[in-house]
N, C-alpha and C positions, 0 to 999 in steps of 0.2 A: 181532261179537257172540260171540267166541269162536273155539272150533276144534273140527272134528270127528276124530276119530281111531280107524281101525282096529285095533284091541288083538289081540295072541294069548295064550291062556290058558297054562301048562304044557301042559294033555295037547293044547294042538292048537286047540283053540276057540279061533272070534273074535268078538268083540262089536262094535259102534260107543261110541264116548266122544263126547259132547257135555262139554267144557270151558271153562265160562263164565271162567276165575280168569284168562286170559290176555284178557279181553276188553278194552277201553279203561273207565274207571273209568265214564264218563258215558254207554257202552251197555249198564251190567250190571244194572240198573232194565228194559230192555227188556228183553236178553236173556233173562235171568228168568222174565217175562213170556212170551216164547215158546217156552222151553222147559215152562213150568206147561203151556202150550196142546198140548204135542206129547205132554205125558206123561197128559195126559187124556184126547189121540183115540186113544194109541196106547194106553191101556187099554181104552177103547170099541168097537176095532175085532171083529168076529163073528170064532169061529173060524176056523181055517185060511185068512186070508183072506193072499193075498199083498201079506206090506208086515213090517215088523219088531215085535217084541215088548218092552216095557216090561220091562226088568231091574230098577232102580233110580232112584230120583232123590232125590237131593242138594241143595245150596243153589249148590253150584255145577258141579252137573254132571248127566247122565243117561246112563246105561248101555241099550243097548239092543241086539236082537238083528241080528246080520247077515244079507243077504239078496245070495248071489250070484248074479251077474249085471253084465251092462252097462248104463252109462247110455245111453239113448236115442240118443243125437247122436253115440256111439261103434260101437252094432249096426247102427243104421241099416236096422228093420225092414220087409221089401219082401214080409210074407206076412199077406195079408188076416187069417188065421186070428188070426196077432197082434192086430191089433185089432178081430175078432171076442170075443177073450177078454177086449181093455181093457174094450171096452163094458160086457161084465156083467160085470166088476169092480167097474165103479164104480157098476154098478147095485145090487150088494151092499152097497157103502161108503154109497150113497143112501138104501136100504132099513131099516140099520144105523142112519137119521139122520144120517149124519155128508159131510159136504162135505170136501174138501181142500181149495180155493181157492188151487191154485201150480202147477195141472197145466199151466199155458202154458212152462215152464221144462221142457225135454230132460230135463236130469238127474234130475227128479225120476220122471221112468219109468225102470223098469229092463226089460232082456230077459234072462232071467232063464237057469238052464244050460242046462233045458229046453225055453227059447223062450218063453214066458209070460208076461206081463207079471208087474210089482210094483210099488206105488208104495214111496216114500221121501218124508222131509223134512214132516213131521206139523206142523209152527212155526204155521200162518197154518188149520190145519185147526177145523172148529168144529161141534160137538156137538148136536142139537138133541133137543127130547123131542116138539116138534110138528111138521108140515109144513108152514108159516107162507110166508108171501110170499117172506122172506128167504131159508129155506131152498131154495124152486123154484127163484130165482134163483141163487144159488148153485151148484144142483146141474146146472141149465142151462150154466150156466158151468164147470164141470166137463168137461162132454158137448160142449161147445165147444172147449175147449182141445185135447180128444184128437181134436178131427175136423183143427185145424190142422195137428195131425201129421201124421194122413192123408194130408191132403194134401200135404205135406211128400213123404210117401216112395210115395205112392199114390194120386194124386190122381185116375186114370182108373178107381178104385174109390169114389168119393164116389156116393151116392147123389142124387135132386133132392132131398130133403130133407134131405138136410144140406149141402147147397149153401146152402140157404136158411137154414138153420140158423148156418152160416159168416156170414153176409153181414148176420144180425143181432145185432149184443152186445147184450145187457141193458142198461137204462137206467143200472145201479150199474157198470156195464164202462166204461159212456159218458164219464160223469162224471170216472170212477178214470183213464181214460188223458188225460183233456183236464186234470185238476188230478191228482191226488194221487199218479198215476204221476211226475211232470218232480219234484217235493219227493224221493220214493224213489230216481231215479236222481241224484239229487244227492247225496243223503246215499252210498247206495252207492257210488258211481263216485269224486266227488270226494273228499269227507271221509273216508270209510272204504276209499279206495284198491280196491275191489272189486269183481267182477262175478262173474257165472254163469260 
């Protein structure tokens, strides 16, 4: 769907490039598409909130601000307080209206210089102006995704409720890995040569 790219300014500054011109002809309809959707949450998002800022967007591309740090699968966070600060993150991002819907993916947390989280990667994120069924779900799954990490790097800190929370996906999680997941890892994997 393109390429991401690290840029440096003259005086020093770096951005991120979203570069759709290099995508395959017959993903640049999507791509498009997902880029419209990343430059809409990443305008949406509250102040000061850890995740990158909306420079520009293009027909074929989006400038955006850099946010350093590590990805996830690279820090390999082992401090409760870590994701003591994911949770009201994203309880800000929820608050905000706005769902990510990609937090099951490492890379899309950052541990930041500080130690703090950050999310990344706004493409599949979605806006709402109500707090609708879909939204719940959504943001449920959000709060899901960051508990698999937990457990991942911390699992003798899971609470029984989020054990329990673990142990049930949403009926639209259900659905999405018994079909619409296996169509996604095909297209990624095989056709477009790719993965996380």
């Amino acid at each position: 769907f393109g390429a991401v790219l690290l840029c440096t300014e003259r005086d020093g500054g770096r951005f991120v490039a979203r570069d759709l011109s290099v995508a395959k002809p017959w993903a640049r309809p999507l791509a498009r598409w997902l880029m419209r959707r990343e430059a809409i949450a990443l305008g949406s998002l509250p102040g000061s909130f850890q995740a990158p800022r909306l420079l520009s967007l293009r027909r074929n591309g989006l400038h955006r601000t850099f946010v350093a740090g590590a990805p996830m699968y690279e820090a390999k966070p082992r401090d409760i307080e870590y994701f003591r600060a994911a949770r009201k993150l994203l309880h800000r991002l929820h608050r905000a209206g706005l769902t990510h819907n990609d937090l099951a993916k490492e890379p899309n947390w950052l541990v930041t210089d500080d130690g703090l989280p950050a999310l990344v990667d706004f493409q599949l994120a979605s806006v709402f102006q109500k707090r609708t069924w879909r939204f719940r779900q959504q943001a449920r799954e959000d709060v899901r995704h960051l508990l698999i990490h937990k457990r991942t790097y911390l699992p003798d800190h899971l609470t029984q409720r989020e054990r329990a929370l673990l142990n049930r996906p949403s009926l639209p999680s259900r659905i999405w890995r018994a079909t619409g997941k296996k169509l996604y890892l095909f297209v990624t994997r095989v056709l477009l040569n790719w993965s996380d």
